[in-house]
Backbone bond lengths (Angstrom), bond angles and torsions (degrees), N, CA, C in turn:
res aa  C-N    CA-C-N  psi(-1)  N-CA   C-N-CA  omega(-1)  CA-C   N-CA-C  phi
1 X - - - 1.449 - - 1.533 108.74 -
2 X 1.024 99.65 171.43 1.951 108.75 -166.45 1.478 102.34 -148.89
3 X 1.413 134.35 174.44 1.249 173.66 78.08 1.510 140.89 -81.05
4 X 1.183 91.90 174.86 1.890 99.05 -167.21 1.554 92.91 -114.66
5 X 1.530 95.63 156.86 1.895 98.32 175.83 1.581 94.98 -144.72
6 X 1.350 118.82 114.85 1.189 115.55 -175.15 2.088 101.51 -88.17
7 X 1.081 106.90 161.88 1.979 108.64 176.79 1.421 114.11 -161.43
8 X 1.118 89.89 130.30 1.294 113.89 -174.72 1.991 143.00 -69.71
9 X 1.357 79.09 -32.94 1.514 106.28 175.48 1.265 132.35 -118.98
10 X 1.310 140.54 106.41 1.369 129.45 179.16 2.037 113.00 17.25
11 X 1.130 82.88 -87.18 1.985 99.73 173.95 1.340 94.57 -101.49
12 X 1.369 112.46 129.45 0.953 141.71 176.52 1.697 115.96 -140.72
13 X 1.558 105.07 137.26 1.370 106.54 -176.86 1.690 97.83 -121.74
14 X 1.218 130.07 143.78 1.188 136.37 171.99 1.787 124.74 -148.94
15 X 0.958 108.64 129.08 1.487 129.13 -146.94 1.985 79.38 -80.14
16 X 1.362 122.31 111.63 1.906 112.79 142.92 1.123 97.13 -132.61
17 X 1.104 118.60 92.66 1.336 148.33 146.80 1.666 112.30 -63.18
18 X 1.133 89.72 -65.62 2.151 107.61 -173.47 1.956 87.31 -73.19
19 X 0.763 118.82 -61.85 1.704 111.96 -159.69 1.164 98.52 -49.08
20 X 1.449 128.88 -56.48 1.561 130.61 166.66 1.299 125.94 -47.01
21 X 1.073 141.87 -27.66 1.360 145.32 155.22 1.673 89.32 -72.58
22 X 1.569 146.42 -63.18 1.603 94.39 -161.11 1.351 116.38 -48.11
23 X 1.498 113.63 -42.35 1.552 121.33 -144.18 1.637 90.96 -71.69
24 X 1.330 132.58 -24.68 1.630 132.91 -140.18 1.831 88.53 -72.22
25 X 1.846 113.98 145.06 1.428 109.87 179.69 1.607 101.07 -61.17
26 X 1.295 112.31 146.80 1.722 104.11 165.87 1.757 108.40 -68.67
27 X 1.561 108.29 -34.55 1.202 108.36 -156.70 1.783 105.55 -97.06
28 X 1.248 111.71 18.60 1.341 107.01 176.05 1.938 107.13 -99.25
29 X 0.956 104.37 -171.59 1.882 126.76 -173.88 1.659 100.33 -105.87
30 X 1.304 92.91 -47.27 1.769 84.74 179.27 1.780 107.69 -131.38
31 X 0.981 101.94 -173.02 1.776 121.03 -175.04 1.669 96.38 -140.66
32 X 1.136 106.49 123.66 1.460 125.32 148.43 1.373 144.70 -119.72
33 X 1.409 89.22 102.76 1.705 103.39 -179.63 1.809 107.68 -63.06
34 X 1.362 98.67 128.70 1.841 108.43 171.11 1.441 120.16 -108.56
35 X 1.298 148.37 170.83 1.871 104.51 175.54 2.435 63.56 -150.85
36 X 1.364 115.80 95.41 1.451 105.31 168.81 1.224 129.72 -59.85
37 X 1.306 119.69 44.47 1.572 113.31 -177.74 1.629 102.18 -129.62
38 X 1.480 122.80 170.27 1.269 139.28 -178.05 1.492 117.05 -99.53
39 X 1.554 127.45 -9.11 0.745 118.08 -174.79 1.848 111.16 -139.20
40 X 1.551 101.37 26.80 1.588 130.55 172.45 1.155 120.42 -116.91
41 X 1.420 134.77 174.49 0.802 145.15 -166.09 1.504 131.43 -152.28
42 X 1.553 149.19 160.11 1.091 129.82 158.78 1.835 129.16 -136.44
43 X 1.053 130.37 109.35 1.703 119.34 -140.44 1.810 82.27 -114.54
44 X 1.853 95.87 -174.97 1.407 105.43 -178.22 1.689 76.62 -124.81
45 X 1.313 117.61 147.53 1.929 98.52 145.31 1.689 82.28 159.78
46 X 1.225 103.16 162.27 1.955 118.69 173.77 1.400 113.74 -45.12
47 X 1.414 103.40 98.02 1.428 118.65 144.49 1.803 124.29 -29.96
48 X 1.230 130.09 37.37 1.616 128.36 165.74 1.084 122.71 -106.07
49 X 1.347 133.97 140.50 1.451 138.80 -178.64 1.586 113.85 -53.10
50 X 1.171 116.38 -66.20 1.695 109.65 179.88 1.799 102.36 -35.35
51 X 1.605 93.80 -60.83 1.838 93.67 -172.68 1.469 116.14 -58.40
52 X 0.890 136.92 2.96 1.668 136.48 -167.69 1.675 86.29 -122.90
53 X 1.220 136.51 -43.09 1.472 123.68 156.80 1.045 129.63 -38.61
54 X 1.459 113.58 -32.27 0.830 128.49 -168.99 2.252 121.40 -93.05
55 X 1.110 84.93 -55.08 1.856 86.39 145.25 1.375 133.84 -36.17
56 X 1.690 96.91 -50.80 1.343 105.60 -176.01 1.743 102.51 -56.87
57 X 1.218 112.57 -52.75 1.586 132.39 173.37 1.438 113.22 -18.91
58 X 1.401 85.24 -69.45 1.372 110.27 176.22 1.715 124.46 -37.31
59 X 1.268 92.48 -63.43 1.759 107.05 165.40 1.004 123.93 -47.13
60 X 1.527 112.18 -56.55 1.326 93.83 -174.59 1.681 125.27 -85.45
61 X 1.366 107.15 3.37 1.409 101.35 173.51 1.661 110.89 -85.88
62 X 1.556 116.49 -29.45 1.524 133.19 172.07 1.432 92.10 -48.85
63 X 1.380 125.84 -73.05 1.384 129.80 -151.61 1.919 94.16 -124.41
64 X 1.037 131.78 91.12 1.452 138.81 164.30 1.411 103.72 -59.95
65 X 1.842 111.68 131.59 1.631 100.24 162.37 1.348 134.29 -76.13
66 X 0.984 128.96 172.22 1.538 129.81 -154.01 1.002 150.54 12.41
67 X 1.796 99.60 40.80 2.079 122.56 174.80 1.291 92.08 -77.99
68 X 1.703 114.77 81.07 1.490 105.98 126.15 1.825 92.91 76.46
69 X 1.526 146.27 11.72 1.243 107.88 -172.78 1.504 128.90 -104.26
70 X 1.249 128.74 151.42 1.783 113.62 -147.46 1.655 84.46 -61.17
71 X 1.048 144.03 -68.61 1.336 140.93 -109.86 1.956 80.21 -84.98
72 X 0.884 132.05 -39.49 1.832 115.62 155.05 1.279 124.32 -22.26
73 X 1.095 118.91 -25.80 1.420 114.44 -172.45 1.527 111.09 -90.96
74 X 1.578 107.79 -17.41 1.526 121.08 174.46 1.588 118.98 -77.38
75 X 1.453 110.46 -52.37 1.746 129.70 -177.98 1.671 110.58 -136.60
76 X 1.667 137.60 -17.47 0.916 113.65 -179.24 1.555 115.21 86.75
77 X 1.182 122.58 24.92 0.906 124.55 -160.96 1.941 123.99 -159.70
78 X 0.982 100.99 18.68 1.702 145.80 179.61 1.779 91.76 -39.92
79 X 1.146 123.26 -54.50 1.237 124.97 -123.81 1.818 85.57 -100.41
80 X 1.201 110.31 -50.06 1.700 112.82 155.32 1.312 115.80 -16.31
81 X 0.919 104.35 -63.12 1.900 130.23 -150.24 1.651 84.40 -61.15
82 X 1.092 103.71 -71.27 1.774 130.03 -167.40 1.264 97.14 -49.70
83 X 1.272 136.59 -50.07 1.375 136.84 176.27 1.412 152.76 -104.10
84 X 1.845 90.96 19.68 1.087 142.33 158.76 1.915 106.28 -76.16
85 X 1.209 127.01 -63.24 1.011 159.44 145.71 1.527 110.56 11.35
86 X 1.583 99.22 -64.83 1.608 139.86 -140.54 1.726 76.80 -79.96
87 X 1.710 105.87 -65.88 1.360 123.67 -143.76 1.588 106.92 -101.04
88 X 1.744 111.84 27.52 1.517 119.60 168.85 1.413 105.07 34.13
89 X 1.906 96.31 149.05 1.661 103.67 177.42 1.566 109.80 -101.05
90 X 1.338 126.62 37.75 1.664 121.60 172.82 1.436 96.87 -173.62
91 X 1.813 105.26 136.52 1.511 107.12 153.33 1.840 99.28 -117.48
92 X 1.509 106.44 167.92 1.095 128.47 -175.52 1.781 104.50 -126.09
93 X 1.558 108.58 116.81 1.165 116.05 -178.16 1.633 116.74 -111.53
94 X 0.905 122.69 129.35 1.553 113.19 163.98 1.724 129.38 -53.73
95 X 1.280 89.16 134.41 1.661 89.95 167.18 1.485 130.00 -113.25
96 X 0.905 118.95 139.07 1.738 128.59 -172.76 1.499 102.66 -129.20
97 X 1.486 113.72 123.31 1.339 108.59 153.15 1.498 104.98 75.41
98 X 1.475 122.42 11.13 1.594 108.62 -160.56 1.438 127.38 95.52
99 X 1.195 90.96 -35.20 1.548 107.76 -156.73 2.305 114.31 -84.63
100 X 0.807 162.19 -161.90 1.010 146.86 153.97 1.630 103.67 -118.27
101 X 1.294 104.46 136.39 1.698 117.73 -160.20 1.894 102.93 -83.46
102 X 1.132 124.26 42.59 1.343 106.37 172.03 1.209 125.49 -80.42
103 X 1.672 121.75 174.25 1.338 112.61 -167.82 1.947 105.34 -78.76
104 X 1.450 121.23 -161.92 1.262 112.81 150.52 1.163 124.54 -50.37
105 X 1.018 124.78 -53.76 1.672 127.87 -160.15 1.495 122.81 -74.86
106 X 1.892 94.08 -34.56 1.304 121.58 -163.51 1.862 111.94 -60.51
107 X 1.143 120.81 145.30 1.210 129.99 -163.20 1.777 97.54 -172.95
108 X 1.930 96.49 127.19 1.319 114.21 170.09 1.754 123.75 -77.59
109 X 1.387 89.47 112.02 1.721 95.49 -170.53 1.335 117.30 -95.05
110 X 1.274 130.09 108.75 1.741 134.07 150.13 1.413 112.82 -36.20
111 X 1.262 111.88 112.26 2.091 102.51 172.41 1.564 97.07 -121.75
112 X 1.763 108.51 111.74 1.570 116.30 178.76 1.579 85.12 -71.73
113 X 0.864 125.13 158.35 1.787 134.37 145.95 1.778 113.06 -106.26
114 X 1.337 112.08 -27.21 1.759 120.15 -176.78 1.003 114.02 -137.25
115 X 1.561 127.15 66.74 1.383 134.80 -179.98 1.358 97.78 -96.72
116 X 1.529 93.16 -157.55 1.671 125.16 -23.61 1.274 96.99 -65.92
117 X 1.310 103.28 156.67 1.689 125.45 -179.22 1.664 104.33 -151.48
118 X 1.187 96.62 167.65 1.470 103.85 174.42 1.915 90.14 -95.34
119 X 1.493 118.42 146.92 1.273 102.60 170.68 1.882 105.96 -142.55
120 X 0.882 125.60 170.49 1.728 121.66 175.96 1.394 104.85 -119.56
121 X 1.383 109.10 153.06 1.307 129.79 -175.84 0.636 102.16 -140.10
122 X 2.019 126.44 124.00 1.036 157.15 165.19 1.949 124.31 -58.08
123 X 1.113 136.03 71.78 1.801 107.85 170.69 1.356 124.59 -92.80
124 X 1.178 117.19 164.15 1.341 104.29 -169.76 2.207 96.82 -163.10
C-alpha cells in the first residue's frame, strides 16, 4: 500500500501517524514505513511543534546549506542528500492486535529535506 504527502516548506516535518495505521497489514507483526526518495526521510519520536523546530535546528547546524558541497554544483541541493542520510529512509513498527504498537508519545514523522514536493510513501 502507498500514500501521498504533500509539503510545504523546504524542511518540512509532517505527522502520518493515522494514514499509516489505515494502510498498516492488520494481519502482519510489524509495519514498515519506506519514504523512496533521496532527499526524505522517515523518524519515530513526539509529534510537538517546539520539538519539530527543533529538529529542523538540528539539521541545519549537522548539515548547513551551501558549505561548499560538490553535488551543488549539479542541482543545489547537497544538503538534502546529507540529511536525508542522518534521518534513514524506513522505520519498522510493531503490530499488536491490528493496531500499531507505539509508545505514548511516539508518532510517525515525514522529514521533506527539498520541498515542498508532492512525495509517496511506501507501507508494507
Amino acid at each position: 500500500m502507498e500514500f501521498e504527502v504533500t509539503t510545504s516548506k523546504r524542511v518540512d516535518i509532517v505527522d502520518i501517524t493515522d494514514r499509516v495505521a489505515e494502510h498498516a497489514p492488520e494481519a502482519a507483526d510489524t509495519c514498515t514505513v519506506f519514504v523512496p526518495h533521496t532527499t526524505a526521510g522517515v523518524i519515530v519520536n513526539e509529534d510537538e511543534r517546539r520539538l519539530r523546530s527543533d529538529f529542523k535546528t538540528l539539521l541545519s547546524r549537522l548539515v548547513p546549506r551551501g558549505d561548499d558541497y560538490a553535488h551543488d554544483q549539479l542541482d543545489g541541493n547537497a544538503d538534502a542528500h546529507l540529511r536525508s542520510v542522518l534521518l534513514g529512509e524506513h522505520v519498522t513498527v510493531p503490530v499488536e492486535d491490528g493496531e500499531l504498537a507505539l509508545g505514548t508519545w511516539q508518532s510517525i514523522l515525514f522529514v521533506d529535506c527539498d520541498g515542498p514536493r508532492t512525495r509517496r510513501i511506501v507501507v508494507k
